[in-house]
C-alpha positions as CSV (number, residue, x, y, z in Angstrom):
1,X,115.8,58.5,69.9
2,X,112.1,57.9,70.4
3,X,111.1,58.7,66.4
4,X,112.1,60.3,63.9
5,X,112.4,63.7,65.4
6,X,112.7,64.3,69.3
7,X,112.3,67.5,71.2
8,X,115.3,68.4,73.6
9,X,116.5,71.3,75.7
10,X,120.3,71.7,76.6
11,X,121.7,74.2,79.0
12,X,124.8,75.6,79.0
13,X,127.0,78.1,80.4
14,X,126.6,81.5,78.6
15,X,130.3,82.8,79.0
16,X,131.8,79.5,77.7
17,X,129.4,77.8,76.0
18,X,130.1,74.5,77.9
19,X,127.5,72.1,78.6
20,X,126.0,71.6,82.3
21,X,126.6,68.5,83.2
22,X,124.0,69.0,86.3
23,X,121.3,69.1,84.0
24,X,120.2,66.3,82.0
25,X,117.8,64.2,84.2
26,X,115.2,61.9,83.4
27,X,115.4,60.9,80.1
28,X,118.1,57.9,80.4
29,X,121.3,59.5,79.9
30,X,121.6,62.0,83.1
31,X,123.9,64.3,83.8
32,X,125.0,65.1,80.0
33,X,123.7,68.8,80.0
34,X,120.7,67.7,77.5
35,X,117.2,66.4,77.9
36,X,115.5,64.6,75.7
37,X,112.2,64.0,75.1
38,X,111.7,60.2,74.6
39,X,110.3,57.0,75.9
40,X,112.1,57.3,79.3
41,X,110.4,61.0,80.4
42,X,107.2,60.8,78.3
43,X,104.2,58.6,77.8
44,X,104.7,58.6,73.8
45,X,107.3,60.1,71.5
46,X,107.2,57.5,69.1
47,X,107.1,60.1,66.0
48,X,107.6,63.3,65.3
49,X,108.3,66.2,68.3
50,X,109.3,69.5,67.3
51,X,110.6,72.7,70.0
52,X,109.9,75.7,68.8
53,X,110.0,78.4,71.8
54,X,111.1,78.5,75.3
55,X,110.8,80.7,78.2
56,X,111.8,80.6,82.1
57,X,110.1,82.3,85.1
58,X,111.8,83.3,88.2
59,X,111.2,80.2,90.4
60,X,113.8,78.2,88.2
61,X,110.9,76.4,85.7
62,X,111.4,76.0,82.1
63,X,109.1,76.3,79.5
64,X,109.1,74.9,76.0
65,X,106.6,74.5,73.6
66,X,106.0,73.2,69.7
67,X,103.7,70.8,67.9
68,X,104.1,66.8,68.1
69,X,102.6,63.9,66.4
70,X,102.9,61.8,69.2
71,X,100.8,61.6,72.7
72,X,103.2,63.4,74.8
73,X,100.7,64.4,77.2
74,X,97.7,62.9,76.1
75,X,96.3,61.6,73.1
76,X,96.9,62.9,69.8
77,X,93.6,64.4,68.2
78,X,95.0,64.5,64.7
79,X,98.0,65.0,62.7
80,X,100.0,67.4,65.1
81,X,99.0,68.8,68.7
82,X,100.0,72.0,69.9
83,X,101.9,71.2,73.5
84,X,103.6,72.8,76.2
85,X,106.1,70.9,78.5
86,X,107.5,72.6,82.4
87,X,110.5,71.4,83.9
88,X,112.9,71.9,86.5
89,X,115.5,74.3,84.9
90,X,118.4,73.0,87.1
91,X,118.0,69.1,86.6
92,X,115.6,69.2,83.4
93,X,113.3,66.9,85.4
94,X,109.6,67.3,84.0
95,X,107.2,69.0,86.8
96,X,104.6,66.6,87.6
97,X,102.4,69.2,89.3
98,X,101.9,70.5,85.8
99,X,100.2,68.9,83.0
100,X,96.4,68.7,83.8
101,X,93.3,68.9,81.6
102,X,94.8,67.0,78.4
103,X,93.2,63.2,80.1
104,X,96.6,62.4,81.0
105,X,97.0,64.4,84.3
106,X,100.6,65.7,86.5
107,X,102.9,64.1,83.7
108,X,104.7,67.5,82.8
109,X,103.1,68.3,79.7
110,X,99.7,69.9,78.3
111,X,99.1,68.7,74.9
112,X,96.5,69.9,72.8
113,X,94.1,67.6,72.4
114,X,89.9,66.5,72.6
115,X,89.9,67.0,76.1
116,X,91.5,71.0,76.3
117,X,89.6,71.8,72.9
118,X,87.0,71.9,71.4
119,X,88.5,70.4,68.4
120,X,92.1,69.6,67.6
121,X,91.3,66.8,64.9
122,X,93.7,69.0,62.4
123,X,97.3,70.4,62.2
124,X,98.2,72.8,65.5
125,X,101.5,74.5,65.8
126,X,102.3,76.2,69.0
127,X,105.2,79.1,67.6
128,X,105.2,81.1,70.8
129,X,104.9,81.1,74.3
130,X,105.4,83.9,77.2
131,X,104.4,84.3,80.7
132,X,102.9,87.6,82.4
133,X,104.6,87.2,85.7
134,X,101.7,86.7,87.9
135,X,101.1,82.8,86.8
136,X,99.7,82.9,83.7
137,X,101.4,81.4,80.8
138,X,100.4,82.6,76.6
139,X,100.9,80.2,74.0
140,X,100.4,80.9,70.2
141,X,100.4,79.4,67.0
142,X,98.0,78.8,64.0
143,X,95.6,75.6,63.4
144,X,93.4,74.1,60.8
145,X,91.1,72.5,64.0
146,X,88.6,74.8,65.5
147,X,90.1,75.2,68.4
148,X,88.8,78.2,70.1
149,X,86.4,78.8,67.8
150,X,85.0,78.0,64.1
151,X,87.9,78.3,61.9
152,X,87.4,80.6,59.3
153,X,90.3,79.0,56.4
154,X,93.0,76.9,55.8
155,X,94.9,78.3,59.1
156,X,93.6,80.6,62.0
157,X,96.1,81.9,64.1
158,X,95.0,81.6,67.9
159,X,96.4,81.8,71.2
160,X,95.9,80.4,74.9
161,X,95.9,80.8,78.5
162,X,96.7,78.4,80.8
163,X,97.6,78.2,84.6
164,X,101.5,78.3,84.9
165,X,101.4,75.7,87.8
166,X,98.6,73.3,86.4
167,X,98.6,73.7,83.1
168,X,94.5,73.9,83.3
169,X,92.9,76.3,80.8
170,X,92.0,79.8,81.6
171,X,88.2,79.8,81.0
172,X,87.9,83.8,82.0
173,X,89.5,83.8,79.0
174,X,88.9,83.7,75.4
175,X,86.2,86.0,74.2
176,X,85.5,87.1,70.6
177,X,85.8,84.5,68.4
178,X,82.1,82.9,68.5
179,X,83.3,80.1,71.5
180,X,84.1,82.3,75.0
181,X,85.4,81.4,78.0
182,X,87.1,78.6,76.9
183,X,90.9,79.6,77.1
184,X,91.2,80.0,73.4
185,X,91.3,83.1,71.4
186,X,91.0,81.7,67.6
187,X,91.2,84.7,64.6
188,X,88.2,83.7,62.5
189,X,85.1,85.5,61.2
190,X,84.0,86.3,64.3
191,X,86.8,89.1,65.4
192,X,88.2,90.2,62.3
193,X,87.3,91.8,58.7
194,X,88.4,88.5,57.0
195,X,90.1,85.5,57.8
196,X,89.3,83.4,55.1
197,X,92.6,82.1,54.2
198,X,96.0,81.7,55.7
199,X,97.0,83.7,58.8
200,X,99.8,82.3,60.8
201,X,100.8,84.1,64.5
202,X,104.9,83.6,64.4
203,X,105.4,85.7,67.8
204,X,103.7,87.1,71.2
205,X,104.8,89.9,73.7
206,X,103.5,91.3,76.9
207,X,103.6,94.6,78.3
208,X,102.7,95.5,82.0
209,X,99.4,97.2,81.3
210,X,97.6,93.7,80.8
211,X,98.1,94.0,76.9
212,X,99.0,91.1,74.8
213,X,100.8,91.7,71.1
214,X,100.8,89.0,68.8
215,X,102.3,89.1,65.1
216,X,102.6,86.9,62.2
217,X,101.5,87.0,58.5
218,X,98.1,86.5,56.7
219,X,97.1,86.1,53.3
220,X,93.8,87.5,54.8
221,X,92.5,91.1,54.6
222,X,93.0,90.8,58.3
223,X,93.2,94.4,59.6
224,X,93.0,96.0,56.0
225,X,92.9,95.1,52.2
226,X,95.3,92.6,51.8
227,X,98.4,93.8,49.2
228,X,99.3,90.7,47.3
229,X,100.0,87.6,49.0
230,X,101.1,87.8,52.0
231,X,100.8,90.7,54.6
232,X,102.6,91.3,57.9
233,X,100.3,92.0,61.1
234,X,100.4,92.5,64.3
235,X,97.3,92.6,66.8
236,X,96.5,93.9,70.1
237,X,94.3,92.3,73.1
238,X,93.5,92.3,76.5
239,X,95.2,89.6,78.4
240,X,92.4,88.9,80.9
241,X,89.2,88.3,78.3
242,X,91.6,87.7,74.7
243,X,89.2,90.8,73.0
244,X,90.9,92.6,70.5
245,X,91.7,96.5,71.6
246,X,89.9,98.6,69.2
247,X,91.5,102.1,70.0
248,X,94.6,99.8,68.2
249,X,94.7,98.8,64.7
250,X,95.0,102.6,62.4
251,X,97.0,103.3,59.4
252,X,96.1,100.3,57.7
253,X,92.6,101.2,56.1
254,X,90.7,99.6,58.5
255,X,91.1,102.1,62.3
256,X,90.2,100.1,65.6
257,X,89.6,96.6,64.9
258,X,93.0,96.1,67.1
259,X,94.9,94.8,64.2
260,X,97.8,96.3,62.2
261,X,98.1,95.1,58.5
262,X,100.9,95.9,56.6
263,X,99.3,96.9,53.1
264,X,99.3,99.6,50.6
265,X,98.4,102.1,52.9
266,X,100.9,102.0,55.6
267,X,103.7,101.2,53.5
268,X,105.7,101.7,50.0
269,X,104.7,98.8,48.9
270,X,103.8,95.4,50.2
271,X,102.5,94.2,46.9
272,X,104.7,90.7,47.6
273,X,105.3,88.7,50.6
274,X,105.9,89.9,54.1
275,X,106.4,88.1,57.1
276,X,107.1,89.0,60.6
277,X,108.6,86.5,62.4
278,X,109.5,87.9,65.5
279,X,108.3,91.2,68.3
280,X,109.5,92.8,71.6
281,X,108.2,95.5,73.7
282,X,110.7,98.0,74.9
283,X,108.8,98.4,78.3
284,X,108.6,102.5,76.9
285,X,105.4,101.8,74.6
286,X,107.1,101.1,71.6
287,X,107.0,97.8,70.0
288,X,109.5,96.4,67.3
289,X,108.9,93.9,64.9
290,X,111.3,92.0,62.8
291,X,111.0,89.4,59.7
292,X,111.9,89.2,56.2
293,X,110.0,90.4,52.8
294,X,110.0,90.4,49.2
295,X,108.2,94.0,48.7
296,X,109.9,97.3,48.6
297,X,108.4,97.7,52.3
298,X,110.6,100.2,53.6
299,X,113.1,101.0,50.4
300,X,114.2,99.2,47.4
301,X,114.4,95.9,47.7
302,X,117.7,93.9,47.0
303,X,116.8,90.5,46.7
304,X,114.7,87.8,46.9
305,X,114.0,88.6,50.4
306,X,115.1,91.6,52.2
307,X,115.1,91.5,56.2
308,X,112.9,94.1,58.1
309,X,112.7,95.9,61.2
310,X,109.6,98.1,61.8
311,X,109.0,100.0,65.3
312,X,105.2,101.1,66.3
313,X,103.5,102.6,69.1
314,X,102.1,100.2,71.2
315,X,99.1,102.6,72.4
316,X,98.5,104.4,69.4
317,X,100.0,102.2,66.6
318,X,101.8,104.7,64.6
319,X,104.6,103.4,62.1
């Protein structure tokens, strides 16, 4: 162990649950069916890494993303940096063709940092991650810095593109929020009704029309009149520039601003707190979201916190 927490990754097989012994490389103790992120595979993970979301491509890479309060892959702005590791997914060996733009260039890992922001001096969280399938990669999360863009309270949720092989910023990307082409979408003043307090992105999905869905919970009046606390959303953009869709976003209060709030309008009640934690895309326009509440959202609640599933239209954002 490297610090107090480590990141890791193990693989395993699915019908047995056994570890693969192939797997393991490169952080001191091969072959063991678990990588580690320490001293051996990293420049610094002398404190506190955390893993939060994963996802493979079809050319046998791993992807993995959380926050860290070490230098990973560059230096550490402040308090934690969002990053976002690639390895081999058959040895867990880090890809050194991946990793560029953080000042500490083909080391495996993209950390966000003074050199890939415009300012990470604050707590980042990468919660999310998912790649499009022509070699771009999404990350998500929610930061105090201004990443992509003034932030507007406590916590903006934002999300990036990057190069899947490189790791280098999309800079077509990133329109809306006050700072373009910078790779950053940040949810501030600039591209919603309000986002003057806490609004945390839990979750991303992609569908194959070029449309990114990202969800969370905000104690902003996001996409409509917040309803006590805090309110589920979910929001809708173009993958290319990171613009909201404004034909999404109705039923809320507040019609095409490409953000769904759950509030007293689209629900029962959502007078307490609501929080999606997760989303998926069926591929036939519908999208389902799942988390957990304390409201009455869609009967009687039972307890403290009752778990939810909602389903919407993806075009036309109907409950």
């Amino acid at each position: 162990n490297a610090g107090s927490y480590d990141g890791f990754i193990v693989k395993m097989n699915a019908s047995s649950g056994v570890l693969d012994t192939s797997f393991g490389d490169g952080d001191g103790s091969p072959n063991d069916g678990i990588v580690q992120l320490n001293a051996t595979n990293v420049a610094d993970a002398s404190s506190n890494d955390f893993i939060q979301s994963i996802v493979l491509d079809g050319a046998g890479n791993l992807f993995a993303a959380g926050n860290t309060q070490s230098s990973l892959g560059g230096a550490n702005a402040g308090g934690r940096d969002g990053f976002i590791l690639k390895m081999n997914a058959s040895s867990g060996v880090l890809d050194t063709a991946f990793g560029d733009g953080d000042d500490n260039d083909n080391d495996g890992i993209v950390q966000l940092n003074a050199f890939t922001s415009a300012d990470a001096s604050s707590n980042d969280f990468i919660q999310s991650i998912d790649l499009d399938g022509v070699g771009n990669l999404f990350a998500a999360g929610n930061t105090q810095s201004s990443l992509g863009g003034a932030n507007a309270g406590s916590y903006d949720g934002f999300i990036v593109k990057m190069n899947a092989s490189s790791g280098v910023l999309d800079t077509a990307f990133g329109d809306g929020d006050g700072t373009p082409n910078d790779g950053i979408v940040q949810i501030n003043a600039s591209n919603s009704a309000d986002a003057s307090f806490n609004d945390y992105i839990q979750s991303i999905g992609l569908d194959a029309a070029g449309d990114l869905f990202a969800a969370g919970y905000t104690s902003s009046s996001l996409g409509g009149i917040n309803a006590g606390s805090y309110d589920a959303f979910i929001l809708k953009m173009d993958t290319s520039s990171g613009v909201l869709d404004t034909a999404f976003g109705d039923g809320d209060g507040s019609p095409n601003d490409g953000i769904v709030q759950l509030n007293a309008t689209n629900t029962g009640d959502a007078s307490s707190g609501d929080f999606i934690q997760s989303i998926v895309l069926d591929g036939a326009g519908n999208l389902f979201a799942g988390g957990d509440a304390s409201s009455s959202l869609g009967g009687v609640s039972q307890s403290s916190f009752d778990t939810f599933t909602i389903m919407i239209s993806a075009g036309d954002e109907g409950l």
